[in-house]
C-alpha positions, 0 to 999 in steps of 0.5 A: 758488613753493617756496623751497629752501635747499640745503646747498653745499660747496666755494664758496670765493670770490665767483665760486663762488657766481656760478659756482652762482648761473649753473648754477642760473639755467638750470634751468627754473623758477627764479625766484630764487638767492642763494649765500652761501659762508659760510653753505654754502648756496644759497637757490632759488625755484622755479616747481616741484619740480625738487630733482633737477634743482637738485642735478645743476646744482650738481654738474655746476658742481663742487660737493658737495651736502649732506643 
């Protein structure tokens, strides 16, 4: 398991991070999120490398991912 921390733009309440938290659940091979719109980002675990994948569910949810 690898865990990632992804940098998330554009949570501004708490359903936008259940909103990226539901996106990422349907990856395949995520174990674990936690979004904090706080801080901008999301913590992931995963089974394997699926970064791209990762990045596409977020973005296809309506968020901007950082370097």
């Amino acid at each position: 398991m690898e865990r990632r921390t992804i940098a998330v733009t554009g949570m501004s309440c708490n359903g936008c991070e259940r909103n990226v938290e539901n996106a990422l659940k349907t990856v395949e091979g995520v174990t674990r999120v936690e979004a904090d719109r706080e801080g901008d980002a999301v913590e992931v675990v995963v089974d394997e490398d699926t970064v791209d994948d990762l990045t596409v569910a977020i973005r296809d949810a309506g968020y901007d991912v950082t370097a």
